[in-house]
VOGU-3710 file (C-alpha; in Angstrom, 3 decimals, decimal comma):
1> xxxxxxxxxx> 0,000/0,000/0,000  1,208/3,367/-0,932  1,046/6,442/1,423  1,829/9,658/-0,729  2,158/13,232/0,594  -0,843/15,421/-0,108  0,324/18,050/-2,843  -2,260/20,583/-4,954  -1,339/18,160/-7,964  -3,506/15,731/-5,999
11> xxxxxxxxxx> -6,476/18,014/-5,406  -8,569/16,608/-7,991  -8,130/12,917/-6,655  -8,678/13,802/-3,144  -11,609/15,692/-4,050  -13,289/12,676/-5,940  -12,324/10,584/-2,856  -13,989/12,487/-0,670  -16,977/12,833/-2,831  -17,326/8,771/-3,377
21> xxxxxxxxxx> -15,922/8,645/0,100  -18,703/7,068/3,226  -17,931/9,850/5,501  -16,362/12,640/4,317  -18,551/15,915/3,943  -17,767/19,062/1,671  -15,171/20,437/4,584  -12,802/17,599/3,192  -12,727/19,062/-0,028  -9,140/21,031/-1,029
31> xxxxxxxxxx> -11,436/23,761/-2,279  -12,783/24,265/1,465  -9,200/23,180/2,975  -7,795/25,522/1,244  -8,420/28,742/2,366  -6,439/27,505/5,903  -3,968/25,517/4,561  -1,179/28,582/5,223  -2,218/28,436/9,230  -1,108/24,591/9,453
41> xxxxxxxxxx> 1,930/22,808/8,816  -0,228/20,423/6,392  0,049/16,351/7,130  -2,442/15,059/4,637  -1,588/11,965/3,113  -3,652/9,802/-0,105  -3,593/6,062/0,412  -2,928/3,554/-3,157  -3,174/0,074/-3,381  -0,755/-1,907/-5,658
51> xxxxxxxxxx> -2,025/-0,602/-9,282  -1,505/3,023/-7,936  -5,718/3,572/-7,183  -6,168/6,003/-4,794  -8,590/4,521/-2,317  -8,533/6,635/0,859  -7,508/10,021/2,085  -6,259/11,410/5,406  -6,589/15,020/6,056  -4,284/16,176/9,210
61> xxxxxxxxxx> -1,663/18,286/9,872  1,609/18,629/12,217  1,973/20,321/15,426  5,231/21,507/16,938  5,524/18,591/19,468  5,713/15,950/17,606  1,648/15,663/17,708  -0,036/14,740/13,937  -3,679/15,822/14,286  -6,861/14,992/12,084
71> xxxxxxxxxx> -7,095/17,487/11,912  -6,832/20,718/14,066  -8,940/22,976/11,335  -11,967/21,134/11,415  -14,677/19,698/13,433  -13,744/15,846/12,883  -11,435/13,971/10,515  -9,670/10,521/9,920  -9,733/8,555/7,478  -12,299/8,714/4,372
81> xxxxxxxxxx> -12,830/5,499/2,304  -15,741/4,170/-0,010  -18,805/2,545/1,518  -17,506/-1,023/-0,289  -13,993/-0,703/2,068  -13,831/-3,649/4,414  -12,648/-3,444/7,907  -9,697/-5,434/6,948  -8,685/-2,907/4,536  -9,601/0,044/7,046
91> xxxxxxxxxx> -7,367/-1,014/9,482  -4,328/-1,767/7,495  -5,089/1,935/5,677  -4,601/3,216/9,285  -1,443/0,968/10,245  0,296/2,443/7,218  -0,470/5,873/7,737  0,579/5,275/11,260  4,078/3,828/10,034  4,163/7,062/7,711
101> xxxxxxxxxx> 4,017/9,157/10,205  6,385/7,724/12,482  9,495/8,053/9,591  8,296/11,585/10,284  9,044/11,706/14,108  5,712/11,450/15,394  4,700/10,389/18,627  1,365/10,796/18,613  -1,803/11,104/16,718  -4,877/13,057/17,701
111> xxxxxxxxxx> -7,814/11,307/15,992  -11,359/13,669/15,800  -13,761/10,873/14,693  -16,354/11,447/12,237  -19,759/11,678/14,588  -22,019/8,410/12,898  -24,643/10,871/11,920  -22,483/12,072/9,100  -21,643/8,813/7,593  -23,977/7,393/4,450
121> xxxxxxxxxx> -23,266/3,905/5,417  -21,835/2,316/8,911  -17,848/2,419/8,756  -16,446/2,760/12,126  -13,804/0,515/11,517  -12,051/3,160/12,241  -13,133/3,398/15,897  -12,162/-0,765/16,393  -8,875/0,061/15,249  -8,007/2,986/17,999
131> xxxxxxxxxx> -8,299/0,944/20,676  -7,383/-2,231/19,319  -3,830/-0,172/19,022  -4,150/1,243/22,732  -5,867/4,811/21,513  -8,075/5,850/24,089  -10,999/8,951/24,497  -9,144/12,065/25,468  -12,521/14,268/24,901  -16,043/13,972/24,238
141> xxxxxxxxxx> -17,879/16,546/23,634  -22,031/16,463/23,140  -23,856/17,873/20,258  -27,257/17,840/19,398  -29,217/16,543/16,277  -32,500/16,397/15,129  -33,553/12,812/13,285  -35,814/14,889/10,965  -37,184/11,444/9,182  -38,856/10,923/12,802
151> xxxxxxxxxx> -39,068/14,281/14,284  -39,262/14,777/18,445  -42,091/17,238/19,042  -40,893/20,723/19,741  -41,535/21,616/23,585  -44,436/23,661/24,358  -41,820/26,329/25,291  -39,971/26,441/21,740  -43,630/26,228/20,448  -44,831/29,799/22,236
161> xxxxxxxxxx> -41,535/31,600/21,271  -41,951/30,847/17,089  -45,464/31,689/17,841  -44,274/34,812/18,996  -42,121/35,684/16,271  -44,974/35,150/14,066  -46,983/37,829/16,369  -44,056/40,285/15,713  -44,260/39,748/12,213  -41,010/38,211/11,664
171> xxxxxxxxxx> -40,108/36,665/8,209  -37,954/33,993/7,290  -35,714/33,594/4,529  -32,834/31,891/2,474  -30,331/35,488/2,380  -27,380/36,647/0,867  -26,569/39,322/3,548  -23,521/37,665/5,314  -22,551/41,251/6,294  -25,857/41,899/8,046
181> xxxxxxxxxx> -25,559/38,944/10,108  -22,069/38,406/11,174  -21,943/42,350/12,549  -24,844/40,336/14,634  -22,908/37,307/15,137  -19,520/39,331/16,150  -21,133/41,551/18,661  -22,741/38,528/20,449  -19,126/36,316/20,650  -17,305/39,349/21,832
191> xxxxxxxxxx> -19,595/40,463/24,425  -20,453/36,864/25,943  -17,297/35,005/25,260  -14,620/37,628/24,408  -14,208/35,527/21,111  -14,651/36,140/17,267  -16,252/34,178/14,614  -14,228/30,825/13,544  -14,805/32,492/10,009  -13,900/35,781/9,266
201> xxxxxxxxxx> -16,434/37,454/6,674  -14,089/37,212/3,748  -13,407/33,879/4,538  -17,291/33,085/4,928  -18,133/34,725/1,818  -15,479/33,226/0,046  -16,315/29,703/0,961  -20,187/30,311/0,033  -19,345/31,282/-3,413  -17,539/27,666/-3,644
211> xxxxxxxxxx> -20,007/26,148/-2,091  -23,045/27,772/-2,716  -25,771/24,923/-1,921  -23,753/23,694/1,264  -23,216/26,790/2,884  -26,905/28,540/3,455  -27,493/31,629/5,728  -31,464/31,961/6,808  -32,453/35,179/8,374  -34,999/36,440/10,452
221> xxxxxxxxxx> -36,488/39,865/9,541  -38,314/42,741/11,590  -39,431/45,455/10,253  -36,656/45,348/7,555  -33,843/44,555/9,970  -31,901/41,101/10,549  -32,468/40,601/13,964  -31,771/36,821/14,084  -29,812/34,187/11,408  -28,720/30,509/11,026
231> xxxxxxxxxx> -25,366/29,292/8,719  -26,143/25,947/7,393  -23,161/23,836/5,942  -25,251/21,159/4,453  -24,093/18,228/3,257  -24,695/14,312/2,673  -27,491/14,492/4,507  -26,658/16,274/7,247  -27,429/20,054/7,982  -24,967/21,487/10,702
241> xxxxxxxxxx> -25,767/24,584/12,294  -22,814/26,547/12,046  -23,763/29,557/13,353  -26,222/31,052/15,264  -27,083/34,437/16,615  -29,944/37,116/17,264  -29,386/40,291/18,481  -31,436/41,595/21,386  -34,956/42,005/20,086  -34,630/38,965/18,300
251> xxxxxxxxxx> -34,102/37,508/21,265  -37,049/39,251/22,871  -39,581/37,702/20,262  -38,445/34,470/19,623  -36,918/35,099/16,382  -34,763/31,954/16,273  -37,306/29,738/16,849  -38,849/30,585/13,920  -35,710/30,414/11,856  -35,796/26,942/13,510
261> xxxxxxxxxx> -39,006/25,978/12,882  -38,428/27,159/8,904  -34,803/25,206/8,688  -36,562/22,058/9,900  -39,219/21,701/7,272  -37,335/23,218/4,188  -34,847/20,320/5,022  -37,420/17,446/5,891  -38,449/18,882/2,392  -35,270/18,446/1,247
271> xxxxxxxxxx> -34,715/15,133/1,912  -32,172/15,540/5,040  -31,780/13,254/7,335  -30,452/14,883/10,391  -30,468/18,168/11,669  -27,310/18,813/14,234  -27,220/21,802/16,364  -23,748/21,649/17,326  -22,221/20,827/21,174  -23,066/22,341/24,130
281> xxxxxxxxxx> -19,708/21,416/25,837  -16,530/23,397/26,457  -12,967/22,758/28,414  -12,635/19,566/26,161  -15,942/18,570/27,086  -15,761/18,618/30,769  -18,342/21,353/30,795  -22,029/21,020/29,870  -24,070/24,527/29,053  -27,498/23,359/30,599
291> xxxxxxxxxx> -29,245/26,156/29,281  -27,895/25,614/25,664  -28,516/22,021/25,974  -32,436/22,054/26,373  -33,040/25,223/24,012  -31,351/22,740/21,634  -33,600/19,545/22,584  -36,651/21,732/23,149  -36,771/21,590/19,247  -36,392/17,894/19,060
301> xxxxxxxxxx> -32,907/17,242/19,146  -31,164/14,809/21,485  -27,379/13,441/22,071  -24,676/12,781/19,646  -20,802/12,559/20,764  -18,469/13,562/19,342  -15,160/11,936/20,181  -11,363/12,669/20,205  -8,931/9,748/20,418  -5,363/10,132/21,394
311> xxx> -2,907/7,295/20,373  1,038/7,131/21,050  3,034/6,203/18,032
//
């Protein structure tokens, strides 16, 4: 089996990996990758059988201590095969990248685990193989996903706030305006949580004209103002909240709910199967946000982990 250096001359393999691929979403794609790449010291690697048929990919990068990581600009990672890739084959794909990393002085890898929900088929092979080679959990953290083919009831709380909005007028829409909503977005991080948007707006903008049926931005609307928006990065099934925000009088009439209540049926429409809210958790998990946690399952939603494996090389 081959292990060969991710290079731009591979993009367009990688990218049809990923696309045939069980469990990679449209964040595996170079085109997404990309506009990071120049913040890590990349570690990606393509995996070949004997003929030279790329059958597997590996997106990850280095860190200064001798610490691969899959990978530390996104969500999840590992590795992304076709549905038809037996375990067998899984596990010696991950042996060999192992090996390949250690002729590069690693001594340990950091696996982020694609969370089940965002898999077409089952394929956590993967997951077998960690601790099979002495990898254990080093965080969990807990989202929160919606199975929209059998749909929890919304709580009778959620259901007064979208009836509220609806009171107040508030519309709902599929929007452009980025710029109207992340002057919302950035106000609300740096005022609760001293923080700024993962994205910046170039970079948002930028990556919505790539991908500009995975990346969706609804808005709520009062009186001609955004007071309230969801980023969608939709994909395979799956439609990830990515952002959320309202500003204060959105908050006050229950503008999110309704942005809510309109993202779950345009995808149940759409033919998605889960909608994920995102975790609740912070310090590596340790910490649970209560509050966030039941706004989140008070429209349906309930657990999904997702899990961070350490294993010494």
């Amino acid at each position: 089996m081959m292990v060969l250096p991710y290079s731009s001359s591979y993009a367009s393999v990688w990218d049809e990996v990923v696309e045939s691929s069980a469990n990679g979403t449209f964040m595996f794609q170079s085109r997404f990758m990309d506009y990071h790449r120049n913040r890590f010291s990349d570690a990606s690697v393509l995996l070949g059988d004997e003929h030279g048929k790329i059958n597997g990919v590996f997106p990850a990068n280095y860190e200064h201590d001798g610490t691969v990581v899959s990978h530390t600009g996104l969500t999840y990672g590992g590795l992304l095969t076709a549905a038809n890739r037996h375990a067998t084959d899984v596990i010696q794909m991950l042996d060999e990248v192992c090996n390949y990393y250690r002729t590069k002085s690693c001594k340990r890898l950091i696996y982020k685990a694609v969370p089940h929900i965002y898999s077409t088929t089952p394929c956590e092979a993967d997951l077998y193989w960690l601790t099979q080679r002495g990898g254990s959990i080093v965080r969990r953290a807990l989202s929160t996903a919606i199975n929209l083919e059998d749909p929890l009831p919304f709580s009778t709380l959620r259901r007064r706030r979208v009836k509220k909005a609806q009171e107040n007028c508030v519309t709902v829409a599929r929007s452009s305006d980025f710029k109207g909503f992340w002057g919302i977005l950035e106000e609300n991080l740096s005022r609760r949580f001293g923080v700024k948007p993962v994205h910046t707006l170039e970079e948002i903008t930028l990556l919505q004209s790539h991908f500009p049926t995975e990346i969706l931005l609804f808005t709520a609307t009062a009186s001609g103002d955004v007071v309230a928006g969801v980023v969608v990065f939709a994909s395979r099934g799956v439609a990830h909240a990515q952002y959320i925000s309202a500003n204060e009088y959105g908050k006050e009439i229950g503008a999110l709910d309704l942005v809510f209540s309109t993202i779950v049926s345009d995808c149940q429409a759409a033919g998605y199967k889960w909608l994920d809210f995102g975790i609740s958790t912070d310090h590596s998990g340790a910490h649970l946000n209560e509050g966030l946690l039941m706004q989140k399952e008070g429209f349906g939603g309930r657990s999904v982990c997702y899990d961070t494996y350490l294993l010494n090389l």
